[in-house]
Structure formats: C-alpha cells, structure tokens
C-alpha positions as CSV (number, residue, x, y, z in Angstrom):
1,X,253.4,92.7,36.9
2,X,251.3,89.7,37.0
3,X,250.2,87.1,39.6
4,X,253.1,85.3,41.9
5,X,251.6,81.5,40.7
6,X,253.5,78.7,42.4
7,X,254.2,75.7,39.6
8,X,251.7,73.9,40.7
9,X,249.2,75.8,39.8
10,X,250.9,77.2,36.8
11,X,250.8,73.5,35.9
12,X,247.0,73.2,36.8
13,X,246.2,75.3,35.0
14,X,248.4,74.9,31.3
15,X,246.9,71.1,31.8
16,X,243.2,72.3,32.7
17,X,241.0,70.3,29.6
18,X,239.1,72.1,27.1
19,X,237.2,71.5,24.1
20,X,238.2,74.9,22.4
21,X,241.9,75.2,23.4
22,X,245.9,73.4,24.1
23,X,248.4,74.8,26.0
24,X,251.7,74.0,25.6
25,X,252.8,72.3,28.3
26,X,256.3,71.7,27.5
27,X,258.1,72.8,30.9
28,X,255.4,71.4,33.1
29,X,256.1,67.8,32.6
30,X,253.6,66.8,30.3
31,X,253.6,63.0,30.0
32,X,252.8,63.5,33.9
33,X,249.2,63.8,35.7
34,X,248.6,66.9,37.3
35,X,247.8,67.4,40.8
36,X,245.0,65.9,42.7
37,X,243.8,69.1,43.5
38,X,244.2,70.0,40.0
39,X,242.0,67.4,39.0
40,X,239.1,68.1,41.1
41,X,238.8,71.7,40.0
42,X,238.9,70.6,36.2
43,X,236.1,68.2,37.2
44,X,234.1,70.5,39.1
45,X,234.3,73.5,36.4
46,X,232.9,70.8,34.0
47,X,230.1,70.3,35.8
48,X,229.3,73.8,36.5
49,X,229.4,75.0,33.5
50,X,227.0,72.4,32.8
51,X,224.5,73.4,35.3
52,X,225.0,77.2,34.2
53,X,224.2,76.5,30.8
54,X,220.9,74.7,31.0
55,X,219.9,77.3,33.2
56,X,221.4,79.7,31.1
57,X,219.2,78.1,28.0
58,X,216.1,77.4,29.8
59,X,216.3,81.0,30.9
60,X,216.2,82.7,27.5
61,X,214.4,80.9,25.5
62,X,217.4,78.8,23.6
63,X,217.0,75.6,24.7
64,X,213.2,73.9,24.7
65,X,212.3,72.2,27.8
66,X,210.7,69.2,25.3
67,X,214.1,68.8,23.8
68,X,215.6,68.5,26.8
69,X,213.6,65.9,27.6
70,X,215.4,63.7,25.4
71,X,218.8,63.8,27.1
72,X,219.2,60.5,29.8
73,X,220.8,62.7,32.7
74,X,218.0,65.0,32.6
75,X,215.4,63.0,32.6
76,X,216.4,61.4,35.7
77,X,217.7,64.4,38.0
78,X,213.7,65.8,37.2
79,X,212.4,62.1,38.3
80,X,214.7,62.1,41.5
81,X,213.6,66.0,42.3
82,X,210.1,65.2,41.5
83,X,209.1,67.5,38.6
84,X,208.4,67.0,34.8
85,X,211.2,66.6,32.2
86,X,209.1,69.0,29.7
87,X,208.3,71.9,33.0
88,X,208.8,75.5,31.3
89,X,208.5,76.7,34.8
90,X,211.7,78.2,36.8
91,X,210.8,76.4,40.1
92,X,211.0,73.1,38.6
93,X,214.2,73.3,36.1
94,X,216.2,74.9,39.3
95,X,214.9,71.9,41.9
96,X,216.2,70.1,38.5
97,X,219.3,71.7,37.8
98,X,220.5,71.4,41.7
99,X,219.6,67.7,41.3
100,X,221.6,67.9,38.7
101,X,224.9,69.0,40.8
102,X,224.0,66.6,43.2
103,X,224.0,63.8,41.6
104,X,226.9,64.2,39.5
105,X,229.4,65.4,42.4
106,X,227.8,62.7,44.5
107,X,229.0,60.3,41.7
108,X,232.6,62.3,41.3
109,X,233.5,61.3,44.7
110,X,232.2,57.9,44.9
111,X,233.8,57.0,41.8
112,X,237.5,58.5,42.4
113,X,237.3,57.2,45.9
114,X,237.1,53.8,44.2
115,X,240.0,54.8,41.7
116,X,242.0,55.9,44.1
117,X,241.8,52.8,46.2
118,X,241.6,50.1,43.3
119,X,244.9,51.8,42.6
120,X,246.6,51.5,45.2
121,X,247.0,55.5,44.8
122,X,249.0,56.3,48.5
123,X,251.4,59.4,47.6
124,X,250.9,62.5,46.2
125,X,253.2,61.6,43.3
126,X,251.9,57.7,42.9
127,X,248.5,60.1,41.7
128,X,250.8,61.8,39.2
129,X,252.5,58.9,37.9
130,X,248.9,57.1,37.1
131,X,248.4,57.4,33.6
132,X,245.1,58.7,33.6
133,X,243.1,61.1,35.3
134,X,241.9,59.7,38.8
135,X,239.2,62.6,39.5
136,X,236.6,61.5,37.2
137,X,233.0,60.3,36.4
138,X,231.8,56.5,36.5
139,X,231.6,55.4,33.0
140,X,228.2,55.5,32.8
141,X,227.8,59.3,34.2
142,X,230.9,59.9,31.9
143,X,228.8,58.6,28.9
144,X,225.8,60.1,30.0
145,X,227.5,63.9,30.6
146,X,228.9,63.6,27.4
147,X,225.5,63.4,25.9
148,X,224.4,66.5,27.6
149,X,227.8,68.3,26.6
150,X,226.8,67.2,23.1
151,X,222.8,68.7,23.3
152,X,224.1,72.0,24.5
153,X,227.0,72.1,21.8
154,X,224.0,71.8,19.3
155,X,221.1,73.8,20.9
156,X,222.7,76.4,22.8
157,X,226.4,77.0,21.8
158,X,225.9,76.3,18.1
159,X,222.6,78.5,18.2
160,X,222.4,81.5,15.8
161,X,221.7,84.3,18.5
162,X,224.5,83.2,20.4
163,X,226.6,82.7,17.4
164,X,225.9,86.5,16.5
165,X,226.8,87.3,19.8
166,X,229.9,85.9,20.0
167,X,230.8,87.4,16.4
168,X,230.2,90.7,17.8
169,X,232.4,90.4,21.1
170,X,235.3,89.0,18.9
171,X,235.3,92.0,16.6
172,X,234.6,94.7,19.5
173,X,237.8,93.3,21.1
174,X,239.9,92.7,18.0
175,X,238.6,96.9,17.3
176,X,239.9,98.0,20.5
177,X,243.2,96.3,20.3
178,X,243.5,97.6,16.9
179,X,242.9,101.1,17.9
180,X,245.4,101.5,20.4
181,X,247.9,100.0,18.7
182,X,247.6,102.2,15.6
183,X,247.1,105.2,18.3
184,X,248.0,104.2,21.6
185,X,247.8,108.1,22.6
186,X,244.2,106.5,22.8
187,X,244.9,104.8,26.1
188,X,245.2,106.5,29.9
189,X,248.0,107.7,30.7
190,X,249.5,105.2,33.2
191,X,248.8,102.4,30.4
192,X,250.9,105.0,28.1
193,X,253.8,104.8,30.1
194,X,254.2,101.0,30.4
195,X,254.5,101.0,26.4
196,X,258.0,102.5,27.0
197,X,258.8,99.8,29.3
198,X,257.9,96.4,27.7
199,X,256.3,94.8,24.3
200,X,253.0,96.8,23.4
201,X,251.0,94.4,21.5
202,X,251.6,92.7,25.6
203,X,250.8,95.9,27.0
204,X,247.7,96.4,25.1
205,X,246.7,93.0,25.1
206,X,246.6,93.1,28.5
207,X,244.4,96.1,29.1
208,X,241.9,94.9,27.2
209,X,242.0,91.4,28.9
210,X,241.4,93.2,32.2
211,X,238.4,94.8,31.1
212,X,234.9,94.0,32.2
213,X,231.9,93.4,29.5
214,X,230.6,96.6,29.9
215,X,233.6,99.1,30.3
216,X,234.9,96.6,26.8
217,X,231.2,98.3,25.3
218,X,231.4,101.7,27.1
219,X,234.9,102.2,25.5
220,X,234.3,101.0,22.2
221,X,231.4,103.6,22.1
222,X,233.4,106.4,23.1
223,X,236.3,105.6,20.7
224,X,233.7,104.6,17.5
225,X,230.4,106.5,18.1
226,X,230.8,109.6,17.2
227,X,227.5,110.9,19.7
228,X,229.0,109.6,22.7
229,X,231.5,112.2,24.3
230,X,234.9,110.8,25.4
C-alpha cells in the first residue's frame, strides 16, 4: 500500500523547509541541494500559504486591516493595486492579496534567473552541488516576507481562537487513534483485516491520516456522543 514515489520526489519532499518540522534525511543525500523543481514548489507553497492566510485572517475577523498596515510588503502591493492599506472591504484586500502573488513570484523568477546565471548554474547536478538554495527571493523581498511570516505568526497563528482550535483537532485525533487501538473491533471491517497483516499503531495511524475534517468530527461523534446513532 502506499504511493509508487520516485527518489526524487521522496527527496523533495523529506528536504521541503518548515518552521514546525525536520525530516531526517539521512538516505537522501543531505549535504546536497534538492532538485530545481524541488525548489520551486518549496518557494511557491511559501508564498501561498502566505496569500491564504491574510485572506484567511482578513476573512474572520483575526487579523485587523490597521495592523496590517504596518507590514512593508503590504503596504506596497495595496499602493501598486490601487486600494487603501487599512480597506475592511473584500474587493480591495483580494485586488491586494493577488498583488501580492504577483509581485512576489514576479520577484522569484527574476531573482533565481540572476542566481542561476551569476552561477554559472548549467547541469542539473551543478544546481545540486551549489550550496544554497538557487529558487529564492531577492534579499530585500526575502527580508520583507519574513516580516509578514512574523505578523501572521503573532496575529493569526499565535491567536487564542485559533490556538483553541487547534487544541481541539489534536485531541479529537489523538481520541480516535486511542480508541481503536484499545478496540480496534471499532474500525470497518476491511481496516480490521489489514491489522493481521502489518503493525497496527501503522494501520490505525493511517486511517485516520486519510480522513477528511468532517468524517474525523462525524466519527468522533458516533464513537463519544452517546445521542448520535452509530
């Protein structure tokens, strides 16, 4: 079971950068860059999870638009669309937030274009050999998306409704895995039978991994609430 991954992306992905996790990436050449390709999807999840969150925060209430306000990049992706750093309305923090994207994929290719040639980068493997990453901001967009990874640490991923929210996730999941380990009668059948066939903290681990958000809070009513049937 699983997915057929070449090593490539196997590779892409134990090297993919995080704030909140390491892989260990002993087996995938480690003191080596990863792919080119590699690099330009770590890039471009940064910056749309970026452009998710402010919407994200602007949406519901979290983050103020006069806060906002205060961060450099924003400031200037509302002057370039044309709109107010402080608008509360949708219209003008999405012509904002697609600024946003703009400009900083604009500056992405620019500015690894440049790296690439300053470099003298002309093989596939020269671009793994290079020391550092070759798919990455200018360093002043670099110093300017930090700030804004550094507001929405603060005002959205550090806030207390999305702190309570994430409390309750971890111990809905950590119940359910819980539960059918202790009873794994519990579980469908077909899940049932791959216990007999392999580890089944694994097994378990990875039905619950598969779930969606709301079959994860369907199921934990019907195994906790008594007044749901099953």
């Amino acid at each position: 079971p699983g997915l057929n991954l070449t090593w490539e992306v196997r590779e892409g992905i134990v090297k993919h950068t995080t704030e909140y996790d390491a892989c260990d990436a002993r087996g995938y050449e480690p003191e080596r860059r990863p792919t080119l390709e590699a690099q330009v999807v770590n890039a471009a999840d940064e910056i749309a999870f970026n452009a998710h969150d402010v919407d994200d925060g602007l949406r519901s209430g979290l983050i103020e638009p006069a806060d906002l306000a205060r961060v450099t990049i924003w400031r200037k992706v509302c002057e370039r669309a044309g709109v107010s750093a402080e608008a509360s309305d949708e219209l003008s923090w999405r012509s904002a937030i697609r600024e946003l994207i703009n400009m900083e994929v604009t500056d992405l290719v620019q500015s690894a274009a440049g790296a690439l040639e300053a470099h003298g980068i002309d093989s596939p493997e020269a671009a793994r050999e290079h020391p550092a990453s070759l798919i990455a901001f200018s360093p002043a967009m670099g110093e300017m998306n930090s700030e804004l990874r550094s507001f929405l640490q603060t005002h959205l991923y550090r806030h207390y409704r999305v702190v309570r929210m994430a409390v309750k996730a971890q111990r809905l999941v950590t119940d359910l895995f819980r539960t059918y380990v202790q009873e794994p009668t519990q579980l469908p059948n077909p899940i049932q039978a791959r216990l007999q066939e392999g580890d089944p903290y694994r097994v378990v681990c990875d039905y619950v991994a598969g779930m969606t958000d709301r079959f994860a809070l369907e199921e934990y009513r019907r195994l906790f609430d008594p007044e749901v049937r099953t």
